[in-house]
N, C-alpha and C positions, 0 to 999 in steps of 0.2 A: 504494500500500500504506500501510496506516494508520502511526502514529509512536507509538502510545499505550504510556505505562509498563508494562512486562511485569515481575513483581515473582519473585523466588527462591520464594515463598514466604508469601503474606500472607492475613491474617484473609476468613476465609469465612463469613459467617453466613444461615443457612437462607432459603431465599427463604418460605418456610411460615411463621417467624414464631415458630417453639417456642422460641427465645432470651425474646423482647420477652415473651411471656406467664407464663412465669415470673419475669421481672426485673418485670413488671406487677403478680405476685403479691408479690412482696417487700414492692413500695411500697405496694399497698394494706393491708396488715397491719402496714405500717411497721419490718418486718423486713428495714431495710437497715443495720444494723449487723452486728459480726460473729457467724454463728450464726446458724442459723434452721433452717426446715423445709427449704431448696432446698439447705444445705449436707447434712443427715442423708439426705434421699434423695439426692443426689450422691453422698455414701459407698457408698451401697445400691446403689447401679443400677452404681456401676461396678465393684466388689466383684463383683456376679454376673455381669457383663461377663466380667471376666477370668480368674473361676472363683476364687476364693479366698474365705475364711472374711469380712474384714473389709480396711476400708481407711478414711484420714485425707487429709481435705481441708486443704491446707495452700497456702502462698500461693507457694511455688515449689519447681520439682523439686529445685534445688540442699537447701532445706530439708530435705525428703524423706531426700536422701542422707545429709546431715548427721545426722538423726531416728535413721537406721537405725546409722550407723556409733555414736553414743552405746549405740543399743539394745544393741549388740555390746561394748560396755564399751569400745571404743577409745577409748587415753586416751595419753598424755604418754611416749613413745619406742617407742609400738607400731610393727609394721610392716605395713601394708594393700598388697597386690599391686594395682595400676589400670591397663585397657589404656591404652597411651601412644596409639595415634589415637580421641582426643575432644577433646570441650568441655571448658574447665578447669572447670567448672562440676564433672564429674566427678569431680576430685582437688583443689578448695580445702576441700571438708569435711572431707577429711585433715589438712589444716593448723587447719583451725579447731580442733581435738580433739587436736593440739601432737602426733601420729602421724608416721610416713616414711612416703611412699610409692615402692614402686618399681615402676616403672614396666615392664609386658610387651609387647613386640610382639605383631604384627598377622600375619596368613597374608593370600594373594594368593586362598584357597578361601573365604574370608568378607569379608576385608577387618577381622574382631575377631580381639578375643585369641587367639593361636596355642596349642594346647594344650601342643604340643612346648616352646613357650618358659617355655609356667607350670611344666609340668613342672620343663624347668632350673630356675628360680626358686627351687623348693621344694627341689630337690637343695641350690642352692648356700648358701641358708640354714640349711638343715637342717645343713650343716656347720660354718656361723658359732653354731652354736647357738641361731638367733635362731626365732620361730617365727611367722607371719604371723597379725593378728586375722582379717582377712577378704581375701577377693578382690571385687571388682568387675570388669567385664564391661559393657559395651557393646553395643547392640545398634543398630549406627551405619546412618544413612541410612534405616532401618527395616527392615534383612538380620540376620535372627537369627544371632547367635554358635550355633557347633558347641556348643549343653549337652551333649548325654552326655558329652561328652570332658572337657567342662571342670568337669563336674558329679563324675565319675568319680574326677578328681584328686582334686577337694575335696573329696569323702569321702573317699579315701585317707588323706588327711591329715588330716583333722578340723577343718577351718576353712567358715564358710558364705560362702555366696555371695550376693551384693547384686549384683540386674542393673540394669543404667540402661537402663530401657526409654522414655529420654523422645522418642525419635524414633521407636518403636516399635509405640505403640498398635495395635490390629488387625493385629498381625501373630503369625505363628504358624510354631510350631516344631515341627514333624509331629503338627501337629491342634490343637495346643494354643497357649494365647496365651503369651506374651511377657510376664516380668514373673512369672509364676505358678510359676516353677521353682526358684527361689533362697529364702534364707529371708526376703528382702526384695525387692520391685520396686517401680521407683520410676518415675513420671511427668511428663511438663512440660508446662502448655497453653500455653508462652509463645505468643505473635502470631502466628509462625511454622511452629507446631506443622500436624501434620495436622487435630485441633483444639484449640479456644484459650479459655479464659475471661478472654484479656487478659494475665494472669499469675495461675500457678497449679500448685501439682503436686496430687501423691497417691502417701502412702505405702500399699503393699496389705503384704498376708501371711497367712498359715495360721495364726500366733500371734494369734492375737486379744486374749492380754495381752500381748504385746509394741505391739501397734497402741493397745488401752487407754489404755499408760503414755505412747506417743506425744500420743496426745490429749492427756493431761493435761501434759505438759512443754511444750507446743506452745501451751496456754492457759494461760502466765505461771504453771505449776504451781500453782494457785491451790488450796488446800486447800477441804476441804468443811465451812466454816463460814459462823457468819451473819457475820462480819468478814473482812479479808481476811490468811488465815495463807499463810505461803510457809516449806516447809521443806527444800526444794528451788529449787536454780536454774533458773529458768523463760524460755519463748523467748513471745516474740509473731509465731507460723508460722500461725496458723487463714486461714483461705481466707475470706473474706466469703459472705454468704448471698446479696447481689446476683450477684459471680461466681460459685456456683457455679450460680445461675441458668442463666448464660449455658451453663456445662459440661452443663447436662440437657439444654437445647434443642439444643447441639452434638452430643452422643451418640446424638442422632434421624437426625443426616447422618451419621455415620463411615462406616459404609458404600459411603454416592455417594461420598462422598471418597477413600475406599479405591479402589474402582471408576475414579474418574477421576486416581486420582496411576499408575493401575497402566494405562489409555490412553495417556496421555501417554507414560510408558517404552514402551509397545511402539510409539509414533509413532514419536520418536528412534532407538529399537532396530533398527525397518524402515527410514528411509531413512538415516539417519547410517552410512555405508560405513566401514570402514578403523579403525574404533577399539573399544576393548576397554572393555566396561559395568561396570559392577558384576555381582557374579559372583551369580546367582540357582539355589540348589542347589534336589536335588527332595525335599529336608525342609522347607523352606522356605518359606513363602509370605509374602512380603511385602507391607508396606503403601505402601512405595514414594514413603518420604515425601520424597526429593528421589531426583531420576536423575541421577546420576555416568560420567561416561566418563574415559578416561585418555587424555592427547592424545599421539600419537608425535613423538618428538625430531626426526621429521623436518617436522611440520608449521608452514605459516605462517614458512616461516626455517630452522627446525631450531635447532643450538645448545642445546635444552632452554627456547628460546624462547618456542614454540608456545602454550604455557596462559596467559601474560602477555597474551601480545599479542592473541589470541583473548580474554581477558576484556575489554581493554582496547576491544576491538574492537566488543563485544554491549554495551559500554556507553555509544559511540556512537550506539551506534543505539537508545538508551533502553531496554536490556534489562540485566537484573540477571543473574547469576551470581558465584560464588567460589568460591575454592582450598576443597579437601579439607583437613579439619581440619590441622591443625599440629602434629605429637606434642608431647606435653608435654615429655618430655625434650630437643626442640629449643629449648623456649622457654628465655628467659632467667632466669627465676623458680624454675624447674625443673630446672637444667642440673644442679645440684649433686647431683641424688638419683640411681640406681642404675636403667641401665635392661637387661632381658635380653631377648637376643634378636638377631636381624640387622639386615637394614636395608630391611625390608619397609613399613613406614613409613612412611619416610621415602620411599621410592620412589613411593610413594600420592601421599604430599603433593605432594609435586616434578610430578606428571607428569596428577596429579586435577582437574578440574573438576567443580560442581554447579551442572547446568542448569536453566534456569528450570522450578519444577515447580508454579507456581501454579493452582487449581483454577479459579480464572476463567477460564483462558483457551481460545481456541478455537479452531480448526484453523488461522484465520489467522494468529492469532500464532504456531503450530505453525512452519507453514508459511516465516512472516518467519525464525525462529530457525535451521531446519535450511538454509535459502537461504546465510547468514550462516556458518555452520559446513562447509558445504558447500564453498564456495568460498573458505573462507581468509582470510572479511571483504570480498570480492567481491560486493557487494549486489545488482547488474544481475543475475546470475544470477535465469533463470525457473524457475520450480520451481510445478507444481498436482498435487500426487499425489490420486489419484482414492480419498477417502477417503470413507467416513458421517461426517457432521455429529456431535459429541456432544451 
């Protein structure tokens, strides 16, 4: 059986070649600086992708976040509600913008924000007097958060909603995409992404003057004269015309990609025995951009063992996996802020793996990985499940 590096998760680009011909186009027009035609249609082609008015090509999702939370006026002792299981990428634009965040648990029926818990949240601020600028929402591993529920609060209350749809793309929420339901959605093509311009987001939204002022803060707020006036604090966010190249040629695959991160889970799903997945509701249709399992306390040892040792173990054998994000409020940076909720979370983390969900790979490597999980790190285990080739 082969040895080859099996990866979490790593850069895909088209066997067709729609990357290289638009990054071809760049350099023959010599529009490799930032700005060009391949960033303007990059806004256009994914804007009607995911059904919205207008979107900003910008050079990372975290930017993104940050873009929307400014757009929302959040500023210097506001308080932003953020689901506690993500990427801190999610909640440092809060700190950038001198805000609190506090932090809402997770449900076991999505693995995002618990509506039950935002709910509390709102209760118990509402009695501090305090009043949240926005919610952010998660839409982790690429399993849509419950929106009506959480969409339902938020107008209750009158606060809008920014989803982090950066593991999200191609996924949809009873019919609809991901990212298009809040008053902002936000993107990431990092390397790891479903797909990737290298690095890279995109702010979308229905405001199309809210996306406007985007752009222009995003471009060193640069005023519209013949010299350079600045009357406004301006960020350097814009996406280069060479990457967004790459992002058109990648938005030709999303699809196969979709298709082949949503194989993979149902490989795992059929023969991995004994263990509980990420939970896939029927609003839901995911893009499946990694597959998650939760290992039981009694596997490999027991103890609460089991996910250690088993990572420790698929990394012996030159395969990549890792833990289920970290709540934020576990972390050390973060401990001091305010989080509602149980301990559904934290339960995630503790007991979460994310299995190799790479789109290269192919029943062999399948194969290697569930052999390996199979037997507890037992590698002499035979295993040929009688599959179709991808």
């Amino acid at each position: 059986m082969k040895n080859d590096r099996i990866y979490l998760s790593s850069p895909h680009m088209s066997d067709e070649g729609y990357e290289m011909q638009f990054i071809k186009e760049a350099f023959e027009t010599n529009w490799i600086a930032p700005l060009g035609k391949n960033v303007d249609e990059f806004e256009k082609e994914f804007a009607d992708f995911i059904g919205v008015r207008s979107a900003v090509a910008l050079n990372t999702g975290t930017s993104a976040i940050h873009m929307a939370l400014k757009c929302l006026d959040v500023g210097h002792g506001d308080i932003v509600f953020c689901q506690s299981l993500t990427f801190a990428a999610t909640c440092n634009p809060i700190i950038y913008q001198n805000a609190v965040p506090v932090f809402i648990d997770s449900d076991f029926e999505t693995w995002n924000m618990c509506p039950k818990a935002l709910e509390e949240a709102f209760v118990k601020y509402k009695k501090l007097g305090k009043h949240p600028k926005a919610v952010i929402v998660v839409h982790l591993y690429g399993l849509s958060a419950d929106l009506d529920k959480l969409l339902e609060i938020c107008e209750k209350y009158r606060v809008p909603l920014i989803e982090d749809a950066a593991e999200s793309l191609g996924t949809k929420y009873k019919g609809k995409q991901t990212g298009s339901f809040g008053k902002f959605g936000i993107f990431s093509f990092n390397g790891n992404k479903i797909i990737t311009t290298s690095g890279g987001g995109m702010l979308v939204s229905k405001d199309e003057k809210a996306i406007e002022k985007v752009r222009f803060w995003a471009t060193q707020s640069r005023e519209k004269e013949r010299h350079y006036e600045h009357k406004e604090l301006g960020f350097n966010y814009r996406m280069s015309n060479v990457l967004a190249g790459i992002g058109r040629g990648q938005m030709k695959v999303l699809n196969q990609r979709i298709q082949k991160k949503k194989y993979i889970f149902d490989f795992y799903k059929k023969y991995l025995k004994g263990f509980d997945f990420m939970p896939i509701n029927e609003w839901n249709e995911p893009n499946f951009w990694l597959s998650c399992i939760l290992i039981p306390s009694t596997f490999m040892g027991g103890a609460g063992g089991g996910m250690s040792s088993l990572i420790k173990t698929l990394e012996k054998e030159n395969i990549e996996s890792r833990h289920i994000w970290k709540p934020m409020h576990l972390q050390p940076f973060f401990a001091k802020y305010d989080f509602v909720g149980s301990d559904v979370s934290d339960r995630l983390f503790y007991s979460g793996i994310c299995l190799p969900s790479d789109t290269k790979m192919d029943d062999d490597d399948l194969q290697r990985i569930v052999c390996l999980i199979s037997k507890g790190g037992e590698n002499e285990y035979s295993f040929n499940p009688q599959v179709a080739k991808v």
